[in-house]
C-alpha positions as CSV (number, residue, x, y, z in Angstrom):
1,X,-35.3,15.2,9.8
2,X,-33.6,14.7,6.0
3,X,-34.2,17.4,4.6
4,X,-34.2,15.7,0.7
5,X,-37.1,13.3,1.6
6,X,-39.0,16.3,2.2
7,X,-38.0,18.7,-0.5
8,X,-39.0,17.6,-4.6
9,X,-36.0,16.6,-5.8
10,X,-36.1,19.8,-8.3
11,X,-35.9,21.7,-5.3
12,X,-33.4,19.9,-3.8
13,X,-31.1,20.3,-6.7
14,X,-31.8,23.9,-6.6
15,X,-30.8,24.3,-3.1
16,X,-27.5,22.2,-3.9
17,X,-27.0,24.2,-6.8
18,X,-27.1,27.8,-4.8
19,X,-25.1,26.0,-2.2
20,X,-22.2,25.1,-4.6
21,X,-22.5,28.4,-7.0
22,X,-19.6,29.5,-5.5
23,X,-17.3,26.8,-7.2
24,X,-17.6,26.7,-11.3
25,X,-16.0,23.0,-10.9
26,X,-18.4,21.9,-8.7
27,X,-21.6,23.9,-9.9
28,X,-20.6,22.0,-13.2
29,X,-20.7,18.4,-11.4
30,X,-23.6,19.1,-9.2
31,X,-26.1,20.2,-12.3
32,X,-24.7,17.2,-14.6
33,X,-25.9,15.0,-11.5
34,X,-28.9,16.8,-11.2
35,X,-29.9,16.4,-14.8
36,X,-29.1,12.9,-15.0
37,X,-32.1,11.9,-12.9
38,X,-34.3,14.6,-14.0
39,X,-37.6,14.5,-15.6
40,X,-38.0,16.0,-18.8
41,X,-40.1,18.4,-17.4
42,X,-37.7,19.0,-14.0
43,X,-35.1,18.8,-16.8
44,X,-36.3,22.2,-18.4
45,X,-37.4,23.8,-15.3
46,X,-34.2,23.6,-13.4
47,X,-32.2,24.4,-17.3
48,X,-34.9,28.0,-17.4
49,X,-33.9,28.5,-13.4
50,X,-30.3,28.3,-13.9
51,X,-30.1,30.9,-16.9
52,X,-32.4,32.9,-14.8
53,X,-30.6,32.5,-11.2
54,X,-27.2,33.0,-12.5
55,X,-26.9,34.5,-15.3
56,X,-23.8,36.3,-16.6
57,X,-24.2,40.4,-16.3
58,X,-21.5,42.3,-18.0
């Protein structure tokens, strides 16, 4: 089974994105891609669950 023809791309980003969170570099690369072939609307949900998901606590 491939697991991105049965995931919404949006969530497939987000999976890749959790996946890769470890690595700044690659976190960087992987939401660039992500955004690229976005919809407006997947644009600004995955932008909202990014801030949410990892944001910065000091």
């Amino acid at each position: 089974m491939n697991i991105s023809k049965t995931m919404s791309p949006l969530d497939y980003a987000k999976l890749i994105l959790e996946k890769v969170s470890f690595s700044p570099k690659i976190f960087r690369k992987e939401l660039r891609k992500a955004l690229r072939v976005s919809s407006k609307r997947d644009f600004k949900q995955l932008m909202t669950w990014c801030k949410e998901q990892f944001r910065v606590k000091k």
